[in-house]
N, C-alpha and C positions, 0 to 999 in steps of 0.2 A: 526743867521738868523731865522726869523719865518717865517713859514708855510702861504701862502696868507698874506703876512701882518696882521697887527692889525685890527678886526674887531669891537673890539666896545671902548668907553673911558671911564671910571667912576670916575668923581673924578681927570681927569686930567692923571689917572694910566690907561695905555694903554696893554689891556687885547687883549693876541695872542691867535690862532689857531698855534701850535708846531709842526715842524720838528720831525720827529721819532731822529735825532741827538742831536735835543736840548732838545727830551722830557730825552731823555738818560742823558744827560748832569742835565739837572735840579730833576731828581732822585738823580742821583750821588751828588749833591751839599746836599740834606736831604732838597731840596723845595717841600713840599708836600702839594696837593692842596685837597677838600672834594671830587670832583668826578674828573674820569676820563673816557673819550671815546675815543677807538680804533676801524677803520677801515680801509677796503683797501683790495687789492688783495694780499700783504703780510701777508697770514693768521699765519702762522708761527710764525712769529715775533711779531702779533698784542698778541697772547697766551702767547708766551712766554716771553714776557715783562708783562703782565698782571699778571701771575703767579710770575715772580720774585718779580713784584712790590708787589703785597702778601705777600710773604715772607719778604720784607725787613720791613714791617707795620706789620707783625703781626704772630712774632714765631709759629711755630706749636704746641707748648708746651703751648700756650696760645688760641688757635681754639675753645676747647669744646663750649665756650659760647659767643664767640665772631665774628665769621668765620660763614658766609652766604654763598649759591650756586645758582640760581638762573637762568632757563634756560627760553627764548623767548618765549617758549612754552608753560610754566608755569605761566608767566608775571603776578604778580598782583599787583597793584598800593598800594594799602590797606596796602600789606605784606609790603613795601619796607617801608611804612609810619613807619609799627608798628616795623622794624629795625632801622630806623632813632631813634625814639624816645628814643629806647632804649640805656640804658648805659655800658660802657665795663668794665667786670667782671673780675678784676687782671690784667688789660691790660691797655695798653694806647688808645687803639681806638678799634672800631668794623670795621674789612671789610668785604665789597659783592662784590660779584664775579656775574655779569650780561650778561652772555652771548649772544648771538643773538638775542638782540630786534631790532626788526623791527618798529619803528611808526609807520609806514606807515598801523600796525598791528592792532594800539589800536584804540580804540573808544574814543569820545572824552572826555568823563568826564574820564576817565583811563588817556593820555594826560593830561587834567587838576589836577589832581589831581599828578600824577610823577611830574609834574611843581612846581608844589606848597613844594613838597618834596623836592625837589632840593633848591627851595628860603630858605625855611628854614635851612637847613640840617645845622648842626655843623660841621666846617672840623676839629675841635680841637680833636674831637672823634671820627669822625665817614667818613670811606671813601667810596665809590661805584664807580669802575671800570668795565666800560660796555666794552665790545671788541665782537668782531665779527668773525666766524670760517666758519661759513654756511651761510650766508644769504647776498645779493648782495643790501647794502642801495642804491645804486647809477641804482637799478634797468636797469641797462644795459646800463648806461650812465657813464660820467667820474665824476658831480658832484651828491652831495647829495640829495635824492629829496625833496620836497619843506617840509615834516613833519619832517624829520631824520633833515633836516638844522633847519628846529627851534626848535627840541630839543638841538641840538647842538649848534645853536647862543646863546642859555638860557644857558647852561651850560659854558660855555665861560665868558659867558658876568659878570654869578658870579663867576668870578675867577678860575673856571675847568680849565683842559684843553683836547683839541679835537684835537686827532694827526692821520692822515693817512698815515699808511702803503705803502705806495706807491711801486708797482715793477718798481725799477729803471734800467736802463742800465749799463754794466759798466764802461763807459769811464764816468759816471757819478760819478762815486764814489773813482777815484782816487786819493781826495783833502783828502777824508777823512781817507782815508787808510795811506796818506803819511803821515799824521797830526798824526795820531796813532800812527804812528813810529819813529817820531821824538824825543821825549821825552825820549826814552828809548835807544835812540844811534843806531836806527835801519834807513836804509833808501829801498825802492823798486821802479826800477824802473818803468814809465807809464803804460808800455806794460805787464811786469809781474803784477802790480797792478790789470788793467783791466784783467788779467790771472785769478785771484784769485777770484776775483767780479764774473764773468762768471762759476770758479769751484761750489761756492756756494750761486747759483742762487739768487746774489744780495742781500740778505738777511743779514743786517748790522749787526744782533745780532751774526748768525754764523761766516762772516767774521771777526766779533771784536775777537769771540774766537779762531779762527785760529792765530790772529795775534797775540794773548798772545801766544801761542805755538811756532809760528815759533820765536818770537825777543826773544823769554827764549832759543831756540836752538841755534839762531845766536849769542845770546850772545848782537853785537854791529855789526854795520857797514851793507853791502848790503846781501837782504833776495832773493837770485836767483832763477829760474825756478826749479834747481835742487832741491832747501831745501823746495820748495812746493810741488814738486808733489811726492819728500818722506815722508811727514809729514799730508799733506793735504787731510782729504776724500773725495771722490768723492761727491756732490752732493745729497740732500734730493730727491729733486725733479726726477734727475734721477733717483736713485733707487727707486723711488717707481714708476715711468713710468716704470722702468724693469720690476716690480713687477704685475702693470695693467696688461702689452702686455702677461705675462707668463699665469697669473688668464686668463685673455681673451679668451687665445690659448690654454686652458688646460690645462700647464705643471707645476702638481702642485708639484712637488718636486723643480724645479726651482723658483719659487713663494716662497715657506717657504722658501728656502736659502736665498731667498733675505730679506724676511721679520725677518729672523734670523740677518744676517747684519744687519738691520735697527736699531734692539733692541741693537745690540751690542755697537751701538754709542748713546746709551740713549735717544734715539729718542719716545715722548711720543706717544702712540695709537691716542691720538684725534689728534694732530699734524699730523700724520701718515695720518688715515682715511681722513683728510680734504682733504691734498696732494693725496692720492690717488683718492678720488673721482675726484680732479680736472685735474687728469690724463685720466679718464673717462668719464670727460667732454669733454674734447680735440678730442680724438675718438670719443664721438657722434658727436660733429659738424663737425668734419672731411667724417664720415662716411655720414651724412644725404646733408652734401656738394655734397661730391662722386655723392652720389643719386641723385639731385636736378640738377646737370649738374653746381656747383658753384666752382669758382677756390680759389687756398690758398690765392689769395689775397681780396677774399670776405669776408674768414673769419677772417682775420687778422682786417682788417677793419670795421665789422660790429659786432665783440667782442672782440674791444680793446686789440691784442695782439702786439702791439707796444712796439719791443722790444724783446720779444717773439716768432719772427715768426718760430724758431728754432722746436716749439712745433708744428707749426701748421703742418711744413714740415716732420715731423716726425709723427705726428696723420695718414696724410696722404698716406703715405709710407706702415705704419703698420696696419692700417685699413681695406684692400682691403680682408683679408681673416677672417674678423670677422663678424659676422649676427648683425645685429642692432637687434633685438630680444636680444641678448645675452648681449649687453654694456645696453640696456635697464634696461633689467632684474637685470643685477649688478648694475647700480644704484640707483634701489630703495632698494637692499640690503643694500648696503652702505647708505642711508638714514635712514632704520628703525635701522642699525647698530649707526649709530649716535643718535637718538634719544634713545634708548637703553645705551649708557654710559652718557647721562645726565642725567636717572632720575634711572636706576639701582648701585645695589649696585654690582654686577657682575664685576669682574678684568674685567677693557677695553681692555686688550691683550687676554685674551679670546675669549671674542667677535667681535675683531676683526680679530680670527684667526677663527671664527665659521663663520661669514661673508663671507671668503675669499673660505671656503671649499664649504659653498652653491653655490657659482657663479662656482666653479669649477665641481660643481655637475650638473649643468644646461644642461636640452636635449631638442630638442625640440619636 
């Protein structure tokens, strides 16, 4: 299945917009196209697909002169040309790694000129994987807005591919879970499916590795409520909301345990820090709700948490004894903390545990 159907034809060859299932799918087959763009509100998975797909293009053992970084912030059209051109050194291809560009950012000859890069590019050599961690393309909407879509119709159109992240539900993901299991003599039913979707906040890449764990325990035949909830961790998402509400509430010993957990399950910093700001997202809009005189179902509604509302009923709950000063002020911690492990050479656990101690330090 692709993603919005086929958006453009060339040649009779009917060029998609990809499913995060079938982008997965067509990794796994070794279909690899010159660029790629990842967005969406599954930042998570938009990273950690991005990274894998790095890895499986281009050894680490082969990096020194081939291996690009390259943050929104940084953005320069020029640079990317004069990585296009170039050739890979002991290697089969050059990748870059593009994190949060925004169009909507660049100026137009910058625009014209990434366009022109992209017509050209070699995919035989040379790949560029854009994805997204911080920055909202769809600007507070569900589609792309009108610059981000025509970089992405252009990318598309020469044989890219452009896959969104989507936070899905879980009674949405039961086809693909069952599908997963079949193969390997495993079967789960609906209800525990949707169990599992819900344990790890929909998040296809987490769920797929859960499912290699539980059908290598089960061996063959039905994977039950009991062999999940001894096998399966709890949640990214929630723990690092433990981790907000504790930072928030001052209780920083409870905070580092939890952020100690996180690392224990190889959970990376940027990964981490996205999640947790977007935990601190939830409390400001909860709290400035509170304020405003708006109920949980304005904000559910008026910031797309369809599906979600688990998050807003909880913002809400736990809000009530935090200073908006104080979620304020951790915000922009966590943003300069962010911009800080994209262009430092500084361990991102570091800084992300230097982050967590300033908000804990906050008086007013």
């Amino acid at each position: 299945m692709y993603y919005n159907g086929c958006i453009n034809e060339i040649g009779g060859f009917c060029v998609p917009y990809l499913s995060d299932t079938e982008l997965i799918k067509s990794i796994r087959k070794g279909d690899i196209r010159g660029v790629y763009f990842f967005w969406g509100k599954d930042v998570a998975s938009s990273e950690s697909i991005a990274k894998k797909l790095c890895d499986k293009l281009l050894p680490k053992e082969q990096r020194d002169l081939n291996y690009h970084f390259i943050t929104g912030a940084d953005f320069s059209a020029s640079e990317l040309s004069d990585i296009a051109e170039a050739l890979p050194v002991f290697a089969d291809r050059t990748v870059t790694l593009i994190n949060d560009l925004n169009a909507d950012n660049l100026k137009k000859d910058e625009q014209d000129t990434l366009m022109k890069v992209i017509s050209d590019l070699d995919s035989e050599t040379t790949t560029f994987i854009f994805y997204t961690t911080g920055v909202d393309l769809a600007a507070g909407k569900k589609a792309l807005t009108p610059k981000n879509k025509k970089l992405c119709d252009h990318i598309s159109k020469l044989g890219g591919i452009v896959t969104e992240f989507q936070q899905k539900k879980p009674n949405e993901l039961v086809n693909h879970i069952q599908s997963r299991l079949t193969p390997v003599g495993c079967f789960m039913s609906p209800k525990n499916a949707e169990y599992l979707a819900s344990l790890q906040n929909c998040s296809i890449l987490m769920i797929d590795n859960e499912l290699d764990k539980l059908s290598a325990y089960a061996g063959s035949g039905e994977i039950t409520k009991e062999m999940i909830d001894l096998l399966v961790s709890d949640q990214l998402e929630t723990d690092a909301y433990k981790l907000s509400r504790a930072v928030l509430s001052g209780k920083g010993s409870e905070a580092f345990k939890t952020l100690d957990k996180l690392y224990s399950r190889q959970a990376e910093p940027i990964v981490l820090l996205s999640v947790i700001s977007g935990s601190f997202m939830d409390l400001y809009r909860a709290k400035t709700a509170v304020i405003g005189n708006r109920s949980q179902s304005d904000v559910v509604s008026d910031f797309a948490y369809r599906g979600r509302e688990f998050a807003v009923k909880n913002a809400f709950r736990d809000c009530m004894n935090i200073p908006l000063e104080k979620i304020r002020y951790g915000l922009g911690i966590l943003s300069l903390c962010d911009i800080d492990m994209k262009s430092k050479r500084t361990d991102p656990k570091i800084l992300l545990e230097e982050a967590i101690s300033k908000i804990l330090s906050y008086r007013r």
